[in-house]
C-alpha positions as CSV (number, residue, x, y, z in Angstrom):
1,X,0.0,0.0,0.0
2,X,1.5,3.1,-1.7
3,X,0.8,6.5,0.8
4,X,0.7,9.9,-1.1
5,X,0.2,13.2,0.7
6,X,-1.0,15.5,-1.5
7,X,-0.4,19.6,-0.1
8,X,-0.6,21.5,-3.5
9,X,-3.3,24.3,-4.5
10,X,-6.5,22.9,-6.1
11,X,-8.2,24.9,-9.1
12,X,-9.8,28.1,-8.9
13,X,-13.5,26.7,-9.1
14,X,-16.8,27.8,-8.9
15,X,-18.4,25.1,-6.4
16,X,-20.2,25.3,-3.4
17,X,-20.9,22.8,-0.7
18,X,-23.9,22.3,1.1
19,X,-25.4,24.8,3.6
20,X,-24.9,22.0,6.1
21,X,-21.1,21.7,6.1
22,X,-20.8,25.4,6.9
23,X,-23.2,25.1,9.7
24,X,-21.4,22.0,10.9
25,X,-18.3,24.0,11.7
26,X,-20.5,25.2,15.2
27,X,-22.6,21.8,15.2
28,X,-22.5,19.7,18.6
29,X,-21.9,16.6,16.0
30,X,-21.4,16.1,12.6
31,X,-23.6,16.8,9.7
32,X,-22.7,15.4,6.7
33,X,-23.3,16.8,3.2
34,X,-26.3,15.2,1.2
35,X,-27.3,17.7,-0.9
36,X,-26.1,20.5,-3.3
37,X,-28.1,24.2,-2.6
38,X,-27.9,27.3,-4.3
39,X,-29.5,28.5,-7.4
40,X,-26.7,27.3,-9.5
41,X,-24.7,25.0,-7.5
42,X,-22.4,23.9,-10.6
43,X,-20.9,27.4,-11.5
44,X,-21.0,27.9,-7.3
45,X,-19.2,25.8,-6.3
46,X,-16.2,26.1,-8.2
47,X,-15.9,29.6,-6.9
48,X,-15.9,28.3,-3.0
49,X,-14.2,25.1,-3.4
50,X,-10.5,27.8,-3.4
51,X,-11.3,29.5,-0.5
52,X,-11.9,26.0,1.5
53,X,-9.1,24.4,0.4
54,X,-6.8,27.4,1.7
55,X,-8.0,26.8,5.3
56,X,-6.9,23.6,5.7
57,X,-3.6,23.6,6.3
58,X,-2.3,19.7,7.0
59,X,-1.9,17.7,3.8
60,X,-4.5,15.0,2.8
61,X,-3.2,11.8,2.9
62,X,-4.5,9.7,-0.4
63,X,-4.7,6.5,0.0
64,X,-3.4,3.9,-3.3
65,X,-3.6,0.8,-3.9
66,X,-1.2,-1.2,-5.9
67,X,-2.5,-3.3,-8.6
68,X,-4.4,-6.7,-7.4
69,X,-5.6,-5.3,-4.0
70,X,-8.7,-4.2,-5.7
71,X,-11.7,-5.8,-4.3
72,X,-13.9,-7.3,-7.8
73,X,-16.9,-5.2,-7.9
74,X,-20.0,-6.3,-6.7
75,X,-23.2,-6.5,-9.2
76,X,-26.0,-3.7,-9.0
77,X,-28.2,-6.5,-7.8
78,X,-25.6,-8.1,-4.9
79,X,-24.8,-4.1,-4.2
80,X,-29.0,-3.2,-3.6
81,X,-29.4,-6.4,-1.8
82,X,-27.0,-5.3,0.8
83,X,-28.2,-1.8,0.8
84,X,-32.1,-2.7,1.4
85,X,-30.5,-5.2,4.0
86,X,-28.7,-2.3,6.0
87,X,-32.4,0.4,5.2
88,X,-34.7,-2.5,6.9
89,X,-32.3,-2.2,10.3
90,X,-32.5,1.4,10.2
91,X,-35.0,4.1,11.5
92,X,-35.1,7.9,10.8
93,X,-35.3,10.3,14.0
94,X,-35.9,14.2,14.2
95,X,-33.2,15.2,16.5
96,X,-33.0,19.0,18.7
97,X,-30.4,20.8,17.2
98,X,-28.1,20.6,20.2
99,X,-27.7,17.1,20.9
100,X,-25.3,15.5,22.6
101,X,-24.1,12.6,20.3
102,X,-22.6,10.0,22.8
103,X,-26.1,10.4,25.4
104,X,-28.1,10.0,22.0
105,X,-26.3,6.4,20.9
106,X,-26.4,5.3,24.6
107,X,-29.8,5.6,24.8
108,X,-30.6,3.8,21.6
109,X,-28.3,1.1,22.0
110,X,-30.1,-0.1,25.3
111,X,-32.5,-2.0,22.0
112,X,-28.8,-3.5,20.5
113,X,-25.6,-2.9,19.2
114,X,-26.0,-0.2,16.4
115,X,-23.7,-0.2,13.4
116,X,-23.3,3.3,11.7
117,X,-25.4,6.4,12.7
118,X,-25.3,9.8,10.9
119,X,-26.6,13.0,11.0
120,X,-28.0,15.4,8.6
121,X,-29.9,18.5,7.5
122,X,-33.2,18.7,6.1
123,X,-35.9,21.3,7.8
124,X,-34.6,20.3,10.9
125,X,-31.7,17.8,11.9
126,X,-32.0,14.0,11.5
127,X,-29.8,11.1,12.1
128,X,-29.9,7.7,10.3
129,X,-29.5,4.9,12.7
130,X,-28.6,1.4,11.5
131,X,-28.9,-1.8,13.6
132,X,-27.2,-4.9,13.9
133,X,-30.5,-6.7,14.2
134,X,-34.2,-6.2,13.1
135,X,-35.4,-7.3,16.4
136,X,-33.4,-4.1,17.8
137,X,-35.8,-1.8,15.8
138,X,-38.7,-3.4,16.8
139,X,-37.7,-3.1,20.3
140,X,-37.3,0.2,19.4
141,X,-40.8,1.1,17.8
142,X,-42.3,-0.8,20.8
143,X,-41.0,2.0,23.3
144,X,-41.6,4.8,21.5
145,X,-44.9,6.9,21.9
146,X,-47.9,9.0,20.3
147,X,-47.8,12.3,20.8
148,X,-49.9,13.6,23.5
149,X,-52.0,15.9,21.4
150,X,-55.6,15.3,20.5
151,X,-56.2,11.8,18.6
152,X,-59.0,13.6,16.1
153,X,-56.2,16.1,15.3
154,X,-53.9,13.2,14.2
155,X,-53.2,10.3,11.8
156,X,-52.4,7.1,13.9
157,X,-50.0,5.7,11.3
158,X,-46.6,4.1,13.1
159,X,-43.5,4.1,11.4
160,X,-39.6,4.2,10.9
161,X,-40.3,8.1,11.0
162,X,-39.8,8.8,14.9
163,X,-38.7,12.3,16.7
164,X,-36.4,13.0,19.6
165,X,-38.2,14.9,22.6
166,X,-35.3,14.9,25.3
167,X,-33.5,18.7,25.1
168,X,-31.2,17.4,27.9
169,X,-29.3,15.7,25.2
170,X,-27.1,19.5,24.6
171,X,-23.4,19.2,23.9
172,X,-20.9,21.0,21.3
173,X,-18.1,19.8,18.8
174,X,-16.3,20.9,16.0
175,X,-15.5,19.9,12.6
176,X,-12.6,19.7,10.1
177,X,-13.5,19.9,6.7
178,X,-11.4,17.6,4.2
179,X,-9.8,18.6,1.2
180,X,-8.5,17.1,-1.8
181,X,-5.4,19.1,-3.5
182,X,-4.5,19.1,-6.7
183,X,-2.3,20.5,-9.7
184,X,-2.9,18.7,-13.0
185,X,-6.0,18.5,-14.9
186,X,-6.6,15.0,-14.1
187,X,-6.8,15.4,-10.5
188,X,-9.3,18.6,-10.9
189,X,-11.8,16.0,-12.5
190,X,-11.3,13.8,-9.9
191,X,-12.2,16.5,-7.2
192,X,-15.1,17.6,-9.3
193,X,-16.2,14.0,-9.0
194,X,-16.1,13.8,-5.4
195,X,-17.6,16.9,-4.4
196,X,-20.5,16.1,-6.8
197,X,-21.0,12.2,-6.5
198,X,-23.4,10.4,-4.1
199,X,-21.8,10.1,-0.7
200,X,-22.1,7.0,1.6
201,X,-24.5,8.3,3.7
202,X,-26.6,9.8,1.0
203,X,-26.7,6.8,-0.8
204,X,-28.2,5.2,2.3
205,X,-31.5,7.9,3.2
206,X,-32.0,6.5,-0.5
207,X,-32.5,3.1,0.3
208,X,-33.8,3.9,4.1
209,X,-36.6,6.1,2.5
210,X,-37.8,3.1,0.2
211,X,-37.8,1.2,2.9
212,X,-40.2,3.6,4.4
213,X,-42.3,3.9,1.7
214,X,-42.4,0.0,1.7
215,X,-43.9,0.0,4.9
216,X,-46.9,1.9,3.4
217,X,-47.3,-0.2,0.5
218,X,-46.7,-3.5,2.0
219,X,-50.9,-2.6,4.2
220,X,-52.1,-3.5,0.4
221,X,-48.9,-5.8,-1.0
222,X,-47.6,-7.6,2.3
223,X,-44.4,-8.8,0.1
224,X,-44.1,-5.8,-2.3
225,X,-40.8,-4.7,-2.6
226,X,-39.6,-1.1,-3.6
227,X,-36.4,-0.3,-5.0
228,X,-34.4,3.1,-5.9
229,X,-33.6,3.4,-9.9
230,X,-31.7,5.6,-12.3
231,X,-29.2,8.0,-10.7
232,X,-29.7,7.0,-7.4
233,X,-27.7,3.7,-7.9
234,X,-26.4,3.8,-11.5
235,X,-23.2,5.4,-10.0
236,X,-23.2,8.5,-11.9
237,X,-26.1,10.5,-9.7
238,X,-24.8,14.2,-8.0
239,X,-25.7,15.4,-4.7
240,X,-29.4,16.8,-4.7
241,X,-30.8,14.7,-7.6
242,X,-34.5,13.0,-7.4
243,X,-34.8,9.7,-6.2
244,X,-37.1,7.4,-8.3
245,X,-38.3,4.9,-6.9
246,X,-39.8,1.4,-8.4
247,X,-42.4,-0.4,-7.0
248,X,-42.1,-3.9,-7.5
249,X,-44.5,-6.7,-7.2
250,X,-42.9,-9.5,-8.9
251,X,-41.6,-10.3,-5.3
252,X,-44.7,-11.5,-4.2
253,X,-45.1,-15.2,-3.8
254,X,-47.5,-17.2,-5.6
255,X,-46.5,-15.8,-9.4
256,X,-45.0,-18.7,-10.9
257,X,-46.9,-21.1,-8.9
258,X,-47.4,-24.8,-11.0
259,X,-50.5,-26.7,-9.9
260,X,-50.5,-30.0,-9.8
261,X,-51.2,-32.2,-13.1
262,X,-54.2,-33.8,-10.9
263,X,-55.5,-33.5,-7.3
264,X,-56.9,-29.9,-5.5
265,X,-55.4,-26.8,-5.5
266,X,-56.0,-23.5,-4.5
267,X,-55.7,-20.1,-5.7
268,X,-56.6,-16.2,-4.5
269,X,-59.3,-14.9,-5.8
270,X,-58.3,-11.2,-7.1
271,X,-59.9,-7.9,-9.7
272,X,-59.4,-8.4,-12.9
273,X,-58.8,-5.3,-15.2
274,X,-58.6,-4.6,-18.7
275,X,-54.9,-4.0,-19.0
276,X,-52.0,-4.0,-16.8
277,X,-51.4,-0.1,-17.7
278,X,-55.3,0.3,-16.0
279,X,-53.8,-2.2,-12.7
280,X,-50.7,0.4,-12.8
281,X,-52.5,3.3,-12.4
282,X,-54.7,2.1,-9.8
283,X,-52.4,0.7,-7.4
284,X,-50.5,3.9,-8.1
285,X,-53.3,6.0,-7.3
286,X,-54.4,3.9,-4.0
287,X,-50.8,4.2,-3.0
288,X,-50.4,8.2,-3.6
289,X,-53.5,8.7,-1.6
290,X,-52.2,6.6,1.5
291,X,-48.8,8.7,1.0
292,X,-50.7,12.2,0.8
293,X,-52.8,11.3,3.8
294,X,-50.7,9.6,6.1
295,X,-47.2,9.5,5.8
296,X,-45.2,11.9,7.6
297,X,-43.2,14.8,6.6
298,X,-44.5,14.4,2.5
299,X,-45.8,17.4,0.9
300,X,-47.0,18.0,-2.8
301,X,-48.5,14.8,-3.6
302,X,-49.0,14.6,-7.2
303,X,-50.4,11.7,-9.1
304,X,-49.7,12.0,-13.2
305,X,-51.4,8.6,-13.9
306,X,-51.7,9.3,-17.6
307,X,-48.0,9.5,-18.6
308,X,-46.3,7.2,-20.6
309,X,-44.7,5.8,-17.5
310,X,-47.5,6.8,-14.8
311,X,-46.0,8.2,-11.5
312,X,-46.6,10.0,-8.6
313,X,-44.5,12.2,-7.1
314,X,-44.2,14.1,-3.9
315,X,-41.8,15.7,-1.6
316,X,-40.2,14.1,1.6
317,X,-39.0,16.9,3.7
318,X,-37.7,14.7,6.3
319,X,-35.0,13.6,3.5
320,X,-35.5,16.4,1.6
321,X,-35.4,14.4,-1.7
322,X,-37.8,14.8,-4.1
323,X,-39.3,11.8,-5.5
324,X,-41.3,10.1,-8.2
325,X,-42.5,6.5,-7.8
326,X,-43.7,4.3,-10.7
327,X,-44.7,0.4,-10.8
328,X,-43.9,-1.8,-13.7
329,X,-40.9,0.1,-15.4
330,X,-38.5,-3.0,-15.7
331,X,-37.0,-1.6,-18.6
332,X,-35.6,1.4,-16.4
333,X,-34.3,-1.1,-14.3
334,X,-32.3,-2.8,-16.7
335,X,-31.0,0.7,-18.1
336,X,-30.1,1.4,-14.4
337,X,-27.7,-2.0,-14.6
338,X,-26.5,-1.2,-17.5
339,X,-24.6,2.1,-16.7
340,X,-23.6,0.6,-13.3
341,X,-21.7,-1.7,-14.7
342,X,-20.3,0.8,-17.2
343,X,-19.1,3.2,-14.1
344,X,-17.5,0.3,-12.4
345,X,-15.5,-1.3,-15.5
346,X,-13.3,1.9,-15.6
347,X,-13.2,4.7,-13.0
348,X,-12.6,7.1,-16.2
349,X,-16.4,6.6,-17.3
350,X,-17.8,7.9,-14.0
351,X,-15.3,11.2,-14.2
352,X,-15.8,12.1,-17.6
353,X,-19.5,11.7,-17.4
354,X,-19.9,14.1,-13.9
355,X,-17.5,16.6,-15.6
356,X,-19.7,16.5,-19.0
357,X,-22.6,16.9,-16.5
358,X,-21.4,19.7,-15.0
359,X,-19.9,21.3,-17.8
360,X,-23.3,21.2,-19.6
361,X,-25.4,22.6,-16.7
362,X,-22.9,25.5,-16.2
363,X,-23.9,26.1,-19.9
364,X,-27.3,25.6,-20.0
365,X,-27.0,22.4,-21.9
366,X,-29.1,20.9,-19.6
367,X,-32.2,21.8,-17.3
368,X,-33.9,20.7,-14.2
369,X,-37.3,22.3,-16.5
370,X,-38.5,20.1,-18.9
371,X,-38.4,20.9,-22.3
372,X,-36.0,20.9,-25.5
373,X,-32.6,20.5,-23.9
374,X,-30.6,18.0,-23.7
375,X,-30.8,15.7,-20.5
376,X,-28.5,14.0,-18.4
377,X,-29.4,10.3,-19.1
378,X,-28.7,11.5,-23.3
379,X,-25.9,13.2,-22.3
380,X,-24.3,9.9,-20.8
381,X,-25.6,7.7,-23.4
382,X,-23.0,10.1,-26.0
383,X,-20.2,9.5,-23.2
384,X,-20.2,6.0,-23.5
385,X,-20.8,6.2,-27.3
386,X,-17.7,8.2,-27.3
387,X,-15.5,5.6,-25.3
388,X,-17.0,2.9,-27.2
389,X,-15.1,4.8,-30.6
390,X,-11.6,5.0,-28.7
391,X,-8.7,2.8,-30.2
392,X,-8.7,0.8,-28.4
393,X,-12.3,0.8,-26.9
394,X,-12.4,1.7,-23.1
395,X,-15.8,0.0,-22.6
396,X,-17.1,-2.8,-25.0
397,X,-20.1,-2.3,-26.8
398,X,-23.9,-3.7,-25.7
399,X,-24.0,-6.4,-28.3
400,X,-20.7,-7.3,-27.0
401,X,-21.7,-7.5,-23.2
402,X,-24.8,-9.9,-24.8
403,X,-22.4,-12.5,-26.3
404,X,-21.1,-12.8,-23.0
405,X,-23.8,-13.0,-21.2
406,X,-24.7,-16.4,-19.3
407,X,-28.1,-18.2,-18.7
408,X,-29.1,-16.2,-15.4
409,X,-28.5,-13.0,-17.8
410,X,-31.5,-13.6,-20.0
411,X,-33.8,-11.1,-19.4
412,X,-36.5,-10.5,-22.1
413,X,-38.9,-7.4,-21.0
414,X,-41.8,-7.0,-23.4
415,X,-40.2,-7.9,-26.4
416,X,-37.1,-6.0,-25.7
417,X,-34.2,-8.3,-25.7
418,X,-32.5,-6.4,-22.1
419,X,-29.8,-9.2,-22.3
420,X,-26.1,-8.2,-21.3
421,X,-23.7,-9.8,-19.3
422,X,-23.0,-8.9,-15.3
423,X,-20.2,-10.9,-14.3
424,X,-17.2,-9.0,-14.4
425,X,-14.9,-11.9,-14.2
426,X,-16.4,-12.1,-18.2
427,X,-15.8,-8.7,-19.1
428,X,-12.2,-8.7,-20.2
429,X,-10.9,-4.6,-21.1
430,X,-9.0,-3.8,-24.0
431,X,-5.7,-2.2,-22.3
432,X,-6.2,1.8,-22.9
433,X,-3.8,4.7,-21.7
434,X,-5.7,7.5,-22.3
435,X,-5.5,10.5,-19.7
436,X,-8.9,12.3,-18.5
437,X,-7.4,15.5,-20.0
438,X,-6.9,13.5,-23.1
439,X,-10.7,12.2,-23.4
440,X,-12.2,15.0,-22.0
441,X,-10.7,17.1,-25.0
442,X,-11.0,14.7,-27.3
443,X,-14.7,14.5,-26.5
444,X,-15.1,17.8,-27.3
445,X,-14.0,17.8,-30.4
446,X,-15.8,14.5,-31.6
447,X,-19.2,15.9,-31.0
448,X,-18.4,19.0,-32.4
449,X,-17.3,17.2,-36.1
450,X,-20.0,14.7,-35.6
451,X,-22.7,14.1,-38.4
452,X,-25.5,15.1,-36.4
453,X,-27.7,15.9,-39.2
454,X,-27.2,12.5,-40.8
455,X,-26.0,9.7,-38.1
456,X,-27.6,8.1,-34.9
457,X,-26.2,7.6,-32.3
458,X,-26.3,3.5,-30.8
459,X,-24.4,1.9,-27.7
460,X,-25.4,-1.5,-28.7
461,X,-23.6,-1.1,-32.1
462,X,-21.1,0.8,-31.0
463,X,-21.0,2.9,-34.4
464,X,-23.0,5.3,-35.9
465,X,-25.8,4.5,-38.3
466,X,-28.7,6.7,-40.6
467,X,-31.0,8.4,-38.8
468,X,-34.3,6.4,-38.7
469,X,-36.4,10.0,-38.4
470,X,-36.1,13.6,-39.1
471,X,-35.2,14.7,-35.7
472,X,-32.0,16.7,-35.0
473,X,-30.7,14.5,-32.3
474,X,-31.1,10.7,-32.6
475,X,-29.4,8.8,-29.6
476,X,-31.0,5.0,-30.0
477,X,-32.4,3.6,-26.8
478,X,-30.3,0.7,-25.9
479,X,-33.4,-1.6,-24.9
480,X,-36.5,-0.6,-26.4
481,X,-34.6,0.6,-30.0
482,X,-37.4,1.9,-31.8
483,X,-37.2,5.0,-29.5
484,X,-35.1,8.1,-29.6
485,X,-33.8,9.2,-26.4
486,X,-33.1,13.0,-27.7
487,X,-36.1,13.3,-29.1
488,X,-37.1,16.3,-27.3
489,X,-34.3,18.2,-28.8
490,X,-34.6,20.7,-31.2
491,X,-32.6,22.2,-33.5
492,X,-31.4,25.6,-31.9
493,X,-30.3,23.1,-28.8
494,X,-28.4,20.7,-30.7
495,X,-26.3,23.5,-32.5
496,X,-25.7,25.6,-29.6
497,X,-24.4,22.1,-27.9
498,X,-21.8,21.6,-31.2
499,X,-20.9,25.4,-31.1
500,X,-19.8,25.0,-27.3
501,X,-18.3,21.5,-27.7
502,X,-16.2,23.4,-30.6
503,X,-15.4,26.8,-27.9
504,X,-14.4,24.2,-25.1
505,X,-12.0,22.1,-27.3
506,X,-10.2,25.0,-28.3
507,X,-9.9,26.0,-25.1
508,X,-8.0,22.6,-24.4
509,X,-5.6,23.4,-26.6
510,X,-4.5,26.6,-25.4
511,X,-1.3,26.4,-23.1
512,X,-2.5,29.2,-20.6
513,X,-5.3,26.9,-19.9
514,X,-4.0,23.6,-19.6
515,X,-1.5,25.0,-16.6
516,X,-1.5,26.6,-13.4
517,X,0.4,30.4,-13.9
518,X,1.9,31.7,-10.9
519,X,4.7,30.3,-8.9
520,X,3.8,28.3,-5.6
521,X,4.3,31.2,-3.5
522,X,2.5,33.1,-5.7
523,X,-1.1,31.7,-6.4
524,X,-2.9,33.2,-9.0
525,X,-6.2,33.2,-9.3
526,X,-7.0,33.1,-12.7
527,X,-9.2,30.1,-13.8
528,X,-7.3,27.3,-15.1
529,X,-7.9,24.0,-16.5
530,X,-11.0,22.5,-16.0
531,X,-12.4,26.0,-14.1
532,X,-12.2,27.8,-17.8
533,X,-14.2,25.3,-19.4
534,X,-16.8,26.4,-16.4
535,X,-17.0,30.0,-17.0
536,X,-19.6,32.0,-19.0
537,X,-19.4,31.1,-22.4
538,X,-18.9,33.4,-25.1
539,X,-21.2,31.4,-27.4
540,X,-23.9,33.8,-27.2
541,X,-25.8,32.6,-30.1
542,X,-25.2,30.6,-33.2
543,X,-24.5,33.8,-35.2
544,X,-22.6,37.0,-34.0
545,X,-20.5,35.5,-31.2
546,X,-17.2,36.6,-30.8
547,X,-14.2,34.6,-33.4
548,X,-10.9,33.2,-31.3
549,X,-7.3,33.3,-31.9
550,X,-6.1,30.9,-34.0
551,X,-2.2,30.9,-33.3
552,X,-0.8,28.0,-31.5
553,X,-4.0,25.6,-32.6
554,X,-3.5,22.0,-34.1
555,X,-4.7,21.4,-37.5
556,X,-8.1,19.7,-36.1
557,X,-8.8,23.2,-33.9
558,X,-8.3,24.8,-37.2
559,X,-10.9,23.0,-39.1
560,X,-13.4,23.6,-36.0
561,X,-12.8,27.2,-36.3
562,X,-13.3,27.1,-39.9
563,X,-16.5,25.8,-39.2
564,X,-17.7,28.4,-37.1
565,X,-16.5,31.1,-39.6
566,X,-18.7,29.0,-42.3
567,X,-21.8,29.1,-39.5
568,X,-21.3,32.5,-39.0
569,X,-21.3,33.6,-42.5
570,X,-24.7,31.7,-43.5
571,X,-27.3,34.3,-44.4
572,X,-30.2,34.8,-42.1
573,X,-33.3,33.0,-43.7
């Protein structure tokens, strides 16, 4: 085991952490960051990131390890088994916001020995404690109390959801904030990626608050399961993104029941419906009333039963996520494994999508609004595209993960063959070099040469191919292929995205922006690196923004900016 202390200056960036690590500073324990605030948290902060980084003063120690002391990679399913293991020992609790940590555990651990506990902020302060044992939570929920206020005033629904009353429980600590420094490009992805990614104990209230919601389904489906989806466990979610949620009844017991040949047998009566959309919707609909009515702490109930995928959505303050639920989306599922296993074949994938990410919402790229931008999940899909067209390729292509796949792979969802291998002992990488400074500047200039206007764009392929349709941005589902991702793109989007792919890889190859200026002793703090890429473009529009320098570019930059001149020079229809 290699040791590396790292004591250099970070970039100058424009990031900014959560409300609850400043507040934690003066906090009598420690609240740890699960969520990115502010109105624009990507262009924020990189500009607060610098000013953190210069208060801490001892060197962070970095911890490598040598080639073969790498744990294999658990599966998405083996990785949510063990998380919905550890959310069924756990229970949520409203704390004071003075309370004394080591009173708090001693008094819960007279119910059994308690594994990890956390705190956090979210309209109040609440701590997630996980048990060793059920019976320890159950022990607990048997001594706990209604509130004495009047029953007709109240819901009588018990859950995981309890509050602290005791304000003897008053103490005070401090906190030291870590810090990753860094010089080369490289390492500034790699601290992008960790301020932005999912932490630990985020990733847990995920699973905890399914586990929750569980309880509330499970009065109607006794052995319904519901499970977190999409960005919440694909590995490339950031801090503050929704958590949708899948409620799944194929757990029940009883589906693939065989009776026998001859001889009695039962089976349960139940409602028959005209389609299993119509059962969707209904269960749906009986769920987001029992939600809106009596669970705690959720606000805004929605229920948009008449979406392709129906839904309902809501807001749990206690977690402070907000969340969409929605029953029989397997295909989401499968999507969900798919890009797992993409993050963890190579740690590049993860980094150079969360920098993409960020690169595109500090543009406008992308949008929390619906509407015709690009979004995140298409934004990925080209990131993987991209590696697929390396030489050699850094990830294999779908079809390619299908050929491997084994017998317990199969999965055929209606009609969509959702097939792909998840062993990773099968999966055998193609040996490629490339730095993140390298791919993140050749993925620049890829898009911005690509053939929009006559290829598509397909993971399972792993090439490009004609458009099918007319639209201006064709990224091929991976599982259900007859659909287009991107189709809610339109045409002003997709060229403003080529016009700042074509900015940001010239900016790449300038030399003032690929290093630090300024001696050691002598900081500067002009944006560098990755932080230039994350300042206000200068693509105002397609036409009429201002032309670049062109001494010192390669021969590729030069085509780019040939192309612009050629945009710019169109007439006005």
């Amino acid at each position: 085991m290699v040791l590396l202390a790292c004591c250099t200056h970070v970039f100058s960036s424009r990031m900014r952490f959560s409300s609850s690590f400043r507040t934690a500073m003066a906090s009598p324990f420690t609240v740890h960051r699960l969520h990115m605030r502010g109105r624009n948290p990507v262009v924020k902060c990189l500009n607060t990131i610098e000013t953190i980084l210069r208060r801490s003063e001892k060197p962070v120690i970095v911890v490598v390890f040598p080639p073969g002391e790498k744990d294999e990679p658990k599966s998405l399913s083996e990785l949510m088994a063990d998380r919905q293991e550890q959310a069924e020992k756990s229970v949520l609790i409203s704390c004071p916001s003075r309370t004394n940590e080591k009173k708090f555990l001693k008094f819960l651990s007279k119910h059994g020995d308690i594994n990890k506990h956390f705190f956090y902020e979210s309209y109040g302060v609440y701590a997630v404690v996980e048990f060793a044992r059920r019976d320890s939570v159950a022990s607990l929920l048997e001594s706990a109390a209604i509130p004495s206020v009047n029953h007709e005033c109240m819901v009588p629904f018990k859950s995981r959801l309890l509050s602290l009353s005791n304000q003897s429980l008053a103490a005070s600590t401090d906190r030291i904030l870590p810090a990753l420094m860094s010089l080369q490009v490289d390492d500034q992805i790699g601290a992008l990626t960790e301020t932005y990614q999912l932490t630990e104990e985020n990733s847990r209230l995920r699973f905890l608050v399914c586990s929750l919601l569980k309880d509330v389904a499970a009065a109607y489906f006794p052995e319904c399961t519901i499970r977190p989806f999409g960005s919440s466990v694909n590995g490339f979610g950031k801090l503050g993104c929704d958590l949708d949620m899948f409620l799944d009844l194929d757990s029940i017991s009883g589906w693939n029941f065989k009776p026998p040949k001859s001889g009695l047998s039962l089976e349960y009566q139940m409602k028959r419906t005209n389609s299993e959309r119509h059962v969707t919707q209904s269960i749906l609909s009986v769920i987001g009333e029992c939600v809106d009515h009596f669970w705690p702490g959720c606000v805004g109930v929605q229920k948009i039963l008449n979406a392709r995928c129906p839904l309902v959505r809501f807001a749990h303050q206690p977690s402070g996520f907000q969340c969409d639920l929605t029953a029989n989306n397997r295909v989401a599922m499968k999507s969900t494994e798919l890009l797992y296993l993409y993050g963890e074949l190579d740690p590049r994938v993860r980094s150079l999508v969360f920098t993409v990410r960020c690169w595109a919402r500090a543009h406008g790229v992308t949008s929390s609004i619906p509407g015709a931008w690009i979004t995140n999940f298409s934004l990925t899909v080209m990131v993987l595209f991209f590696l697929q067209k390396r030489s050699p390729p850094i990830i294999p292509t779908l079809d390619r993960l299908r050929d491997l796949a084994g017998p317990a792979d199969e999965s055929v969802i209606e009609g969509n063959d959702c097939t792909f291998a998840t062993d990773f002992s099968k999966i055998q990488l193609q040996s490629n070099t490339d730095t993140l400074e390298q791919l993140l500047g050749d993925f620049f200039e890829f898009y911005a040469m690509f053939p929009f206007s006559r290829m598509s764009i397909n993971i399972r392929k792993g090439r490009e191919q004609n458009k099918p349709e007319m639209a201006p941005l064709h990224i091929q589902n991976p599982f259900e292929t007859s659909l287009n991702v991107s189709k809610n793109v339109n045409t002003s989007q997709l060229d403003r995205f080529v016009a700042l792919c074509q900015e940001s890889a010239w900016l790449l190859q300038q030399s003032e922006t690929r290093t630090q200026r300024g001696s050691s002793g002598n900081r500067t703090t002009t944006p560098w690196g990755l932080a230039t890429l994350l300042l206000p473009s200068k693509v105002v529009g397609i036409k009429g923004r201002k032309k670049y320098k062109k001494e010192g570019a390669s021969e590729r930059i030069k085509s780019l900016l040939e192309t612009l001149k050629n945009k710019n020079e169109e007439p006005k229809s």
